[in-house]
C-alpha positions in Angstrom: -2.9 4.7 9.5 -1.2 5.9 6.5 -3.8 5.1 3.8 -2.6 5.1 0.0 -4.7 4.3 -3.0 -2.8 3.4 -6.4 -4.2 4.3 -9.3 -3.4 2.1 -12.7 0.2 1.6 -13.7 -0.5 3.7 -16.9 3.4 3.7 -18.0 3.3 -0.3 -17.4 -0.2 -1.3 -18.6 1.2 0.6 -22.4 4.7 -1.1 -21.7 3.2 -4.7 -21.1 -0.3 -4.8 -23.6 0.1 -5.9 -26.9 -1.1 -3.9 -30.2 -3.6 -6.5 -30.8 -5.2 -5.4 -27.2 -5.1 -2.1 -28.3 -9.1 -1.6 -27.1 -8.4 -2.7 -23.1 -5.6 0.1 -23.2 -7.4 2.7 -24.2 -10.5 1.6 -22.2 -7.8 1.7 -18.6 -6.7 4.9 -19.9 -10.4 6.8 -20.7 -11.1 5.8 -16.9 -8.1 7.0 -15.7 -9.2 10.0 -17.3 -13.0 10.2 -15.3 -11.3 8.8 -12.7 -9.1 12.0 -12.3 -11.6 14.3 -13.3 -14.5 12.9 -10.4 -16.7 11.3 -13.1 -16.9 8.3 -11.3 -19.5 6.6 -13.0 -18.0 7.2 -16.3 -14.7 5.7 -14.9 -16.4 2.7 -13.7 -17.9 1.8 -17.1 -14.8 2.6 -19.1 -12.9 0.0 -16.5 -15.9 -2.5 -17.0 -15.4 -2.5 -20.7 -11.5 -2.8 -20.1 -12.5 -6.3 -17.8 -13.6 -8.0 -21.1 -10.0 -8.0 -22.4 -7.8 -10.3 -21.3 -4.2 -8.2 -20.9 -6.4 -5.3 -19.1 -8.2 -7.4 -17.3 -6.0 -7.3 -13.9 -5.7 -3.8 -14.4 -9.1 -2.7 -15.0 -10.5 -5.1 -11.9 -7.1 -3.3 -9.7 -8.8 0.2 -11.1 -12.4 -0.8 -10.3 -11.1 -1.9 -6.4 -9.7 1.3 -6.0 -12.6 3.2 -6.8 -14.5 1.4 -4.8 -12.4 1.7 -2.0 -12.5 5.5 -3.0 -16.0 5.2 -2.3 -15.8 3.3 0.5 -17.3 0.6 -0.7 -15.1 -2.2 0.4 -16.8 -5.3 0.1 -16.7 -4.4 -3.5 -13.3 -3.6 -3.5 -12.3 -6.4 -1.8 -14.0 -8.5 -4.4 -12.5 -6.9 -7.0 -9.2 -7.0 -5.3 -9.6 -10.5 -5.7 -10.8 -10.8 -9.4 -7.0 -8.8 -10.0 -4.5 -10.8 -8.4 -6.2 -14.2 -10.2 -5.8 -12.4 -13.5 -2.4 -11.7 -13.4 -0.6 -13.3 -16.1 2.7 -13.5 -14.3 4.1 -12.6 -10.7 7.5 -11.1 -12.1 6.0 -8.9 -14.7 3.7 -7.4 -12.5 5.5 -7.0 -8.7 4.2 -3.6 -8.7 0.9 -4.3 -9.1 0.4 -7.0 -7.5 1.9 -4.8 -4.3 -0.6 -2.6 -4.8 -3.4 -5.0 -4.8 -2.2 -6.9 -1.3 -1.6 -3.4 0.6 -4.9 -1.8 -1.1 -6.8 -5.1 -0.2 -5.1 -4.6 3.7 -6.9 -1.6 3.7 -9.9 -2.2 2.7 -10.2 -5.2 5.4 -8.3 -2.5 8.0 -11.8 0.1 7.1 -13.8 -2.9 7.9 -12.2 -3.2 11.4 -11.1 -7.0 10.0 -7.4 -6.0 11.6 -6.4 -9.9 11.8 -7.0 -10.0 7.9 -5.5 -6.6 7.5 -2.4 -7.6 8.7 -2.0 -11.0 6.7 -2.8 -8.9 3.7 -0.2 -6.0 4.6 2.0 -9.5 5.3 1.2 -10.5 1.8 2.6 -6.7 0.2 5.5 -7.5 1.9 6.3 -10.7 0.6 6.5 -8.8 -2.9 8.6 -6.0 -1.5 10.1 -6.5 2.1 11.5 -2.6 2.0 7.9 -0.9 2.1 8.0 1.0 5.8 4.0 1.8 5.2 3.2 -1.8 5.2 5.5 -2.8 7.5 4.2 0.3 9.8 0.3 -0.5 8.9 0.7 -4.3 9.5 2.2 -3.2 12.9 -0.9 -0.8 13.8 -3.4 -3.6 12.4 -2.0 -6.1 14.9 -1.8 -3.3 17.6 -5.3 -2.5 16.6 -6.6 -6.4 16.5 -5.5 -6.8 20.2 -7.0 -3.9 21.2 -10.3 -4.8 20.0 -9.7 -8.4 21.4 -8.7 -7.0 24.6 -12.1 -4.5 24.8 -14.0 -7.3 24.0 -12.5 -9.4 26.7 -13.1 -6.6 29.5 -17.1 -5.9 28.1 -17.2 -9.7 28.2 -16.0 -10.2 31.7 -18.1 -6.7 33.0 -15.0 -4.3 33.2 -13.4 -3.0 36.2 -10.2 -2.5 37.7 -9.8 -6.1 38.9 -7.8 -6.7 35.3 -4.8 -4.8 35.6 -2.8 -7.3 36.6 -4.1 -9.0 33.5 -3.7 -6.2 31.9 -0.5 -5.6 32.3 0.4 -9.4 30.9 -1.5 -8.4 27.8 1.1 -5.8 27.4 4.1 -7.5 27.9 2.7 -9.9 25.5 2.0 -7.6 22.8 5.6 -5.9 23.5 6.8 -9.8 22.9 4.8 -10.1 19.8 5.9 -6.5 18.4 9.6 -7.5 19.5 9.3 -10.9 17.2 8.1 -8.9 13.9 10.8 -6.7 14.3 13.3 -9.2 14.2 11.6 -10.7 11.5 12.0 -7.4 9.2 15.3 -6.9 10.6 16.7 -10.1 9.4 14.9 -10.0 5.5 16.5 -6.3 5.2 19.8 -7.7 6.0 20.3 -11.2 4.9 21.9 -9.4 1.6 24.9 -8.4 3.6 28.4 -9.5 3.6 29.9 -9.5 6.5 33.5 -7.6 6.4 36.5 -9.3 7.6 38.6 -6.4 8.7 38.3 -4.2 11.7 35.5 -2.4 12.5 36.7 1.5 13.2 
């Protein structure tokens, strides 16, 4: 799985913060700044301070989730995940971030071997931007991965053996039918932009 952890927007967070929140900007950046640098701890407090401030505070709980996740710490991530997308002000003004978020939060369930909620949360990124392939390819490994597990389970649960490969093989062709449906799914939300053209097609 192709894992990707977003730092804070730093050229948005200055764009969208007003003067008078002058102390949450400059509390985001100092922790971008440990951050970078490996001071971890430092980072953390400087994005704890940045929480008290309303305009920073989706940022600052976005930045606190990603180092967790950093430190694979995901149940605080997740948490903190959470705590971002609630503070967001507004959907439109913050598209990027709030991707970020869903596909960070996707992989924080996805290290927890939670694959089902993986892929409604890589679902979720994709609702806010339908043309990112890593979603769309993580969302299709999480599922893959999620009847994997459901299927191992199954065969520990039943004693093993080769007696399933007949079910096996139905299991397959299901999954193929399930992959099959996604794709189309993608397929036509890529496309419904299009005009179709009238003339011939050379």
């Amino acid at each position: 799985m192709k894992r990707c952890v977003f730092i804070v927007f730093i050229l948005q967070a200055f764009a969208l913060f007003s003067c008078t929140d002058i102390t949450g900007k400059l509390k985001l950046v100092e922790g971008n700044f440990y951050f970078s640098r490996g001071m971890i701890n430092e980072a953390i407090g400087a994005y704890l301070d940045a929480v008290n401030h309303p305009s920073a505070a989706a940022y600052a709980n976005f930045s606190l989730g990603t180092t967790y996740l950093a430190l694979e710490q995901t149940d605080a991530a997740l948490e903190r995940f959470a705590v971002a997308e609630k503070a967001l002000s507004s959907i439109e003004e913050h598209k990027k971030l709030l991707y970020a978020i869903r596909y960070n939060r996707a992989v924080a369930y996805f290290e927890n071997e939670d694959f089902s909620e993986a892929a409604a949360a890589f679902r979720g990124a994709l609702e806010v931007d339908s043309t990112a392939r890593d979603a769309k390819r993580n969302m299709e490994l999480s599922l893959l991965s999620f009847y994997r597990k459901q299927q191992s389970s199954t065969i520990e649960k039943s004693g093993g053996g080769g007696a399933g490969s007949g079910k096996n093989e139905r299991d397959d062709i299901l999954f193929d039918y399930i992959r099959q449906r996604e794709s189309e799914k993608w397929k036509s939300w890529e496309w419904s932009g299009e005009k179709e053209e009238s003339g011939p097609d050379y």
